[in-house]
BAVO-684688 format. One record per residue (C-alpha): y, z, x; residue in three letters; chain; residue number from 1. Coordinates in steps of 0.5 Angstrom, whole numbers. Layout:
BAVO-684688
     v     w     u residuo cadena num
     Y     Z     X     ala      A NUM
...
This chain:
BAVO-684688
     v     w     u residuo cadena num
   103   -86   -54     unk      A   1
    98   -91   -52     unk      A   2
    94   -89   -46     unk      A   3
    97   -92   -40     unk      A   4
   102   -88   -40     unk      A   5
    98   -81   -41     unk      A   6
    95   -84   -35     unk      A   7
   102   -85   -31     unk      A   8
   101   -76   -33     unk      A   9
    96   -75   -30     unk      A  10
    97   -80   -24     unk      A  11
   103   -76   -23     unk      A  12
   100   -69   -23     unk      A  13
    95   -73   -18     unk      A  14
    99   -74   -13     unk      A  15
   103   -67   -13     unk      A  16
    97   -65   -10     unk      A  17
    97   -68    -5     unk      A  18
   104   -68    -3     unk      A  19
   106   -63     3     unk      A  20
   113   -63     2     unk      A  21
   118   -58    -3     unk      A  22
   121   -59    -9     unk      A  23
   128   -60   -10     unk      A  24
   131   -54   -14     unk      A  25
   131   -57   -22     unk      A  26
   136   -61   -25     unk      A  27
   138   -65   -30     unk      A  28
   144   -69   -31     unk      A  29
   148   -64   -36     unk      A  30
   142   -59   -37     unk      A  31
   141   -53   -31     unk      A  32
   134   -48   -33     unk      A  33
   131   -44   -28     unk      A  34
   125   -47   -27     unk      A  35
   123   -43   -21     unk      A  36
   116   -41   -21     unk      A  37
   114   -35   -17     unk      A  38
   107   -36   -14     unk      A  39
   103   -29   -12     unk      A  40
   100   -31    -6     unk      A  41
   100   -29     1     unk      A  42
   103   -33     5     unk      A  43
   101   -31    11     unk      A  44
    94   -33    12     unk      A  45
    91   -40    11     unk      A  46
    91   -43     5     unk      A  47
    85   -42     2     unk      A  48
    83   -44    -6     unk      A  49
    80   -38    -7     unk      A  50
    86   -34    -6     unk      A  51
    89   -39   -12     unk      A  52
    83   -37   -17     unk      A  53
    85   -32   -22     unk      A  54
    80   -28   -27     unk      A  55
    81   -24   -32     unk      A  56
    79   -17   -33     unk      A  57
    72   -19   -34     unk      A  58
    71   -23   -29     unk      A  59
    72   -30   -32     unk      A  60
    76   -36   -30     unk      A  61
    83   -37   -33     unk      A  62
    82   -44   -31     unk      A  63
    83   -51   -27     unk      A  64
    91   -52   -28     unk      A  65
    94   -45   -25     unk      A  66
    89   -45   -19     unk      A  67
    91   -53   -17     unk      A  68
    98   -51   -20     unk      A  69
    97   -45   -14     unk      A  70
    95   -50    -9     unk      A  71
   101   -55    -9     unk      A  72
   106   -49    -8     unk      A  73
   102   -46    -3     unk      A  74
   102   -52     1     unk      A  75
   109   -54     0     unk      A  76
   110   -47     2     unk      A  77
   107   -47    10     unk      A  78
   110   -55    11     unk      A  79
   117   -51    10     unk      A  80
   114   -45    15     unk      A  81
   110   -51    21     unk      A  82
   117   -55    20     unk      A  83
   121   -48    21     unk      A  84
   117   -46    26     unk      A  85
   119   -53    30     unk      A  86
   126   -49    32     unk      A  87
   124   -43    34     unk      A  88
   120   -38    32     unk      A  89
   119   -36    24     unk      A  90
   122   -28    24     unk      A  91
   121   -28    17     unk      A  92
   116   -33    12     unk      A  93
   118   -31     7     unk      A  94
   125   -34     8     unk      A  95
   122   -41     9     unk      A  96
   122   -45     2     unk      A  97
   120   -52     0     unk      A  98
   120   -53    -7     unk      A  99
   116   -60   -10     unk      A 100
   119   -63   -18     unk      A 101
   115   -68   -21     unk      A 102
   118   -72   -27     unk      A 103
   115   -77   -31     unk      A 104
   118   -82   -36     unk      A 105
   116   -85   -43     unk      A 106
   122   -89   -45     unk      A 107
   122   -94   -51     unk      A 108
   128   -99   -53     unk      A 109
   129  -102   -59     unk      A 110
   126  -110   -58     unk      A 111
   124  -108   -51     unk      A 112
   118  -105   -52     unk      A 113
   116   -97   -48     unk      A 114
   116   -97   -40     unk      A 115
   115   -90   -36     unk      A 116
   117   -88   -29     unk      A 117
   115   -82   -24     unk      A 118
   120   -80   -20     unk      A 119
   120   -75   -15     unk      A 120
   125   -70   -13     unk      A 121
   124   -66    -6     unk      A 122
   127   -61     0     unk      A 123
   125   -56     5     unk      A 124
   129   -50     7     unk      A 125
   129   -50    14     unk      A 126
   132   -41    15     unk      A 127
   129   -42    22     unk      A 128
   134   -47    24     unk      A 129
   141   -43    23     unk      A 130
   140   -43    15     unk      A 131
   143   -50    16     unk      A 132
   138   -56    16     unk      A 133
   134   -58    10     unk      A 134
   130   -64     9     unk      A 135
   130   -68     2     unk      A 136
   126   -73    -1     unk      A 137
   128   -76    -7     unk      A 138
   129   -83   -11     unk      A 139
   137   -81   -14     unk      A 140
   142   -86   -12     unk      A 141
   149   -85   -11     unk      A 142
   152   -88   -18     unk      A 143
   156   -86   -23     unk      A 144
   151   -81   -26     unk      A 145
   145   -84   -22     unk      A 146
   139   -79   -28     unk      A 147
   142   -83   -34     unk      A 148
   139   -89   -37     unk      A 149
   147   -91   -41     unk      A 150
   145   -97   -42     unk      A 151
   140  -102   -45     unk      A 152
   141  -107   -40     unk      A 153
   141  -102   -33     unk      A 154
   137  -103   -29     unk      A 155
   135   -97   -24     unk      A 156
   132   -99   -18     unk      A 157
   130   -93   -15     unk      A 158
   127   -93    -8     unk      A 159
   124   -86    -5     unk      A 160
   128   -84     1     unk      A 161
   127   -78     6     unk      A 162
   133   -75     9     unk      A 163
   135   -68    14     unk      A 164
   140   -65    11     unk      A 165
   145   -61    16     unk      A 166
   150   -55    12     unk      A 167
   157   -53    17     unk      A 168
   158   -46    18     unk      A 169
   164   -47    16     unk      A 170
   169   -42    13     unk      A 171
   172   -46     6     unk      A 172
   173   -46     0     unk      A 173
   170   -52     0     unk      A 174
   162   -54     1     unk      A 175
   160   -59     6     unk      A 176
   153   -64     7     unk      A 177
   152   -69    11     unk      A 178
   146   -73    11     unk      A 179
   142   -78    16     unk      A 180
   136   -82    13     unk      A 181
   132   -88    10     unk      A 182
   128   -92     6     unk      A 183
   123   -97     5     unk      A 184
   129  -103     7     unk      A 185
   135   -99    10     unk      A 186
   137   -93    14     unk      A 187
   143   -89    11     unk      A 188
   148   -83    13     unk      A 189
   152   -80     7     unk      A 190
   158   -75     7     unk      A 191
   159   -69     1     unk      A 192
   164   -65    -1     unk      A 193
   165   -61    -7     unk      A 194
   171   -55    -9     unk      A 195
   170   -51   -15     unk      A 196
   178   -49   -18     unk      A 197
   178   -43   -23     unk      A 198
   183   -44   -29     unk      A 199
   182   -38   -33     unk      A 200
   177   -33   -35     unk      A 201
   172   -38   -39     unk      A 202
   174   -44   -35     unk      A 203
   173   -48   -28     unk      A 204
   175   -55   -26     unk      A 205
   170   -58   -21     unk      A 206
   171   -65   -16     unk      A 207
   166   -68   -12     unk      A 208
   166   -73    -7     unk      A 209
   160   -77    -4     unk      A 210
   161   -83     2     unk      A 211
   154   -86     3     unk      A 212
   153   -92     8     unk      A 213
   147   -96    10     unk      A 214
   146  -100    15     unk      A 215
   144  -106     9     unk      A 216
   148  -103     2     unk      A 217
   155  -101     7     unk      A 218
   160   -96     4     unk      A 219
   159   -94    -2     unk      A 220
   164   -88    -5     unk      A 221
   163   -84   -12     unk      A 222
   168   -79   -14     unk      A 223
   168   -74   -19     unk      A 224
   171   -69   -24     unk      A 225
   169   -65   -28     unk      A 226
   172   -59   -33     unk      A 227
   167   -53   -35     unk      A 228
   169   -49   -41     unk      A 229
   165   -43   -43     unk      A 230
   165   -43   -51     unk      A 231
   160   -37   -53     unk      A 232
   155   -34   -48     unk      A 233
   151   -39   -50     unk      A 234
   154   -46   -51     unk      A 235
   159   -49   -45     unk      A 236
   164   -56   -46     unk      A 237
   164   -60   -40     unk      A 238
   168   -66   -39     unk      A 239
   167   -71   -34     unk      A 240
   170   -77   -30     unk      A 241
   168   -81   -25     unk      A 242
   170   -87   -21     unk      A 243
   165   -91   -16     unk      A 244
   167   -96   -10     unk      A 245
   162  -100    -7     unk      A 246
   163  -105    -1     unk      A 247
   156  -110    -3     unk      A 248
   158  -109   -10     unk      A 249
   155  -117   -13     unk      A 250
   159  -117   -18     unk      A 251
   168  -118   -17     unk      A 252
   169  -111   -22     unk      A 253
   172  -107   -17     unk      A 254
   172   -99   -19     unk      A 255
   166   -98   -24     unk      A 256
   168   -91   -28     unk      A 257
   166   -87   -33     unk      A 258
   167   -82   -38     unk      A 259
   162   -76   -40     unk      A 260
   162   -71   -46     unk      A 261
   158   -66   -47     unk      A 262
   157   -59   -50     unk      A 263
   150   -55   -47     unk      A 264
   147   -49   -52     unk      A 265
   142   -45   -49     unk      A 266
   138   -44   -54     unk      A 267
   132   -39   -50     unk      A 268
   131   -36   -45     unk      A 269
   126   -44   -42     unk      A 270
   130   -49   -48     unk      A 271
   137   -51   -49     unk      A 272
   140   -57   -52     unk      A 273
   145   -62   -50     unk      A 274
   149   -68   -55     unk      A 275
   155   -72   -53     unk      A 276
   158   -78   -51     unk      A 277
   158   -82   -45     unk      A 278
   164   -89   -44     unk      A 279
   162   -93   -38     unk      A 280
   167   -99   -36     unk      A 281
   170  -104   -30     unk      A 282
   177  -105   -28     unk      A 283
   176  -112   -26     unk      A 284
   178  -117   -29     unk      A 285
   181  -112   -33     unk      A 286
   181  -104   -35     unk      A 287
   175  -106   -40     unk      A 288
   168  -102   -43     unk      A 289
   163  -104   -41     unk      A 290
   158   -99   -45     unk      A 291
   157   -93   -50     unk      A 292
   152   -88   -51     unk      A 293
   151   -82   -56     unk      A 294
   145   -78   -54     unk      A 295
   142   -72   -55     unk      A 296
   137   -68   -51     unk      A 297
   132   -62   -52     unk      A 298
   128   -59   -47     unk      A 299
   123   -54   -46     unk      A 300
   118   -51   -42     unk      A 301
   111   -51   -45     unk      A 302
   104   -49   -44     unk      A 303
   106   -46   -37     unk      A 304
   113   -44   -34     unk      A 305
   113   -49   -30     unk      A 306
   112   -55   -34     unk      A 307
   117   -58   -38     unk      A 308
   119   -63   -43     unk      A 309
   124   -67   -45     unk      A 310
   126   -71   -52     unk      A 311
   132   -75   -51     unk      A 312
   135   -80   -57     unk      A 313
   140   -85   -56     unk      A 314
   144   -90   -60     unk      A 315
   147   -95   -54     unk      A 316
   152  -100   -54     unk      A 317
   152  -106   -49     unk      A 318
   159  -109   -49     unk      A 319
   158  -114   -46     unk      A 320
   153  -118   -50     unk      A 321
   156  -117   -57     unk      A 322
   156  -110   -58     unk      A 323
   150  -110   -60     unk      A 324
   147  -102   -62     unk      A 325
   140  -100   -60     unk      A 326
   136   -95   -60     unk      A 327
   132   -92   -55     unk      A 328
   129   -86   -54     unk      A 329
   126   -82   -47     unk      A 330
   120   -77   -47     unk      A 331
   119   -74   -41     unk      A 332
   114   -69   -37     unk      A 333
   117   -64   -31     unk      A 334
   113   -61   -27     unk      A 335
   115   -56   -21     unk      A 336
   112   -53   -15     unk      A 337
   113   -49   -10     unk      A 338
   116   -41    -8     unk      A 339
């Protein structure tokens, strides 16, 4: 891997440590690891980078990366408890969180050369304000899995933005969020809902729904279906399918859908491994595929257990310009801050 992208690295973890916001709960499109770390520090006090040096039993440093590590979360810990403070008085600082995922991508696609991308993915949990309110930053979009890169051609034109999240207190199986926030070109207000159906001992079905509208992107709308299958204590089926509606769509294509399978081994206790298949298509002129993909995903923590990697191969299909298979291969670096 040539230099500028093991520069990108180091410019992401740059920028963690100057971020004064949490990160968001670690997630991956098909694989879920706890990746919370705990930081022991306290966090009543003011930050001080003495609080964050650690030595061994002789008195030696341990090194720069956990202090600078410890520093972040500390930091994203006291912007949730200045934020929480705004509404009313903190009873307990322990129960602010803030949470800070950095995630930096090397992708390579045959005949297109690399490319690498950093994304940032954060939230605020606010308990001061009745357990309700969170503010989030984030560059996902609402599409047809926004984290997937599905096909040689798709052009994922993120943009960082900033929303307060409001959770109802409301009595139901179904759970509820309403965001209102902005970017750097429009301002949005988006609707969730989502309801979890037990089908037998092993099995749930899932439906989400999202409706998002923006002042310059109007209405967009992706509902989503899935089926989770508990085959072993370490291996679950899931079967996926989605459709999208967007009002600003540039293209006459209607509905876009897709259909997601995949099969997740939790091989330990900080690595699984993910492989399946993912058909995506148009209705418009006519119920047709427009791209497929077969996938494989290993990830892992290393070094420190809040540092992540991740390797993804691929076999990519564009129906659209000849059927023409591609190989592309993904190499991601996670970093995750915060209490």
């Amino acid at each position: 891997m040539n230099a500028r992208y093991i520069k990108g690295l180091s410019i992401t973890l740059c920028v963690a440590v100057s971020i004064n916001v949490s990160a968001e709960e670690a997630t991956s499109p098909i694989v879920n690891v706890n990746t919370e770390p705990t930081i022991a520090v306290d966090v009543t006090s003011p930050p001080r980078s003495s609080d964050c040096i650690q030595r061994d039993d002789e008195g030696h440093f341990l090194g720069w990366i956990d202090s600078q590590h410890c520093l972040v979360s500390y930091r994203a810990t006291q912007t949730a408890q200045w934020l929480d403070s705004l509404f009313g008085q903190v009873e307990n600082n322990q129960d602010s969180i803030g949470r800070i995922r950095i995630i930096n991508d090397v992708t390579w696609l045959e005949s297109s050369g690399l490319t690498d991308k950093i994304r940032i993915r954060a939230s605020v949990k606010l308990p001061n304000a009745k357990r309700r309110f969170r503010l989030v930053i984030s560059d996902e979009e609402d599409s047809l899995y926004a984290n997937q890169q599905t096909t040689p051609t798709s052009k994922n034109n993120e943009k960082t933005s900033a929303a307060i999240r409001w959770l109802p207190n409301v009595v139901s199986r179904v759970k509820y969020s309403i965001d209102i926030g902005a970017h750097s070109t429009d301002v949005f207000t988006r609707f969730r809902a989502q309801r979890d159906w037990r089908i037998s001992d092993n099995s749930i079905f899932r439906f989400n729904e999202t409706l998002r509208y923006g002042l310059k992107t109007e209405l967009k709308s992706v509902s989503q279906g899935e089926v989770e299958r508990l085959l072993n204590d370490k291996t679950v089926l899931r079967l996926s399918t989605a459709l999208q509606y967007w009002q600003n769509e540039p293209q006459p294509i209607g509905l876009r859908w897709s259909q997601d399978n995949s099969i997740l081994h939790k091989i330990g206790a900080q690595k699984s491994l993910a492989y399946g298949v993912t058909i995506e298509g148009v209705q418009q002129p006519s119920w047709q595929v427009s791209s497929d993909r077969l996938f494989v995903l290993y990830r892992q923590s290393f070094w420190r257990s809040w540092l992540y990697y991740e390797l993804e191969p691929q076999l990519v299909r564009d129906w659209t310009t000849g059927k023409d298979v591609k190989s592309l291969f993904v190499f991601r670096i996670e970093a995750n801050f915060g209490n």
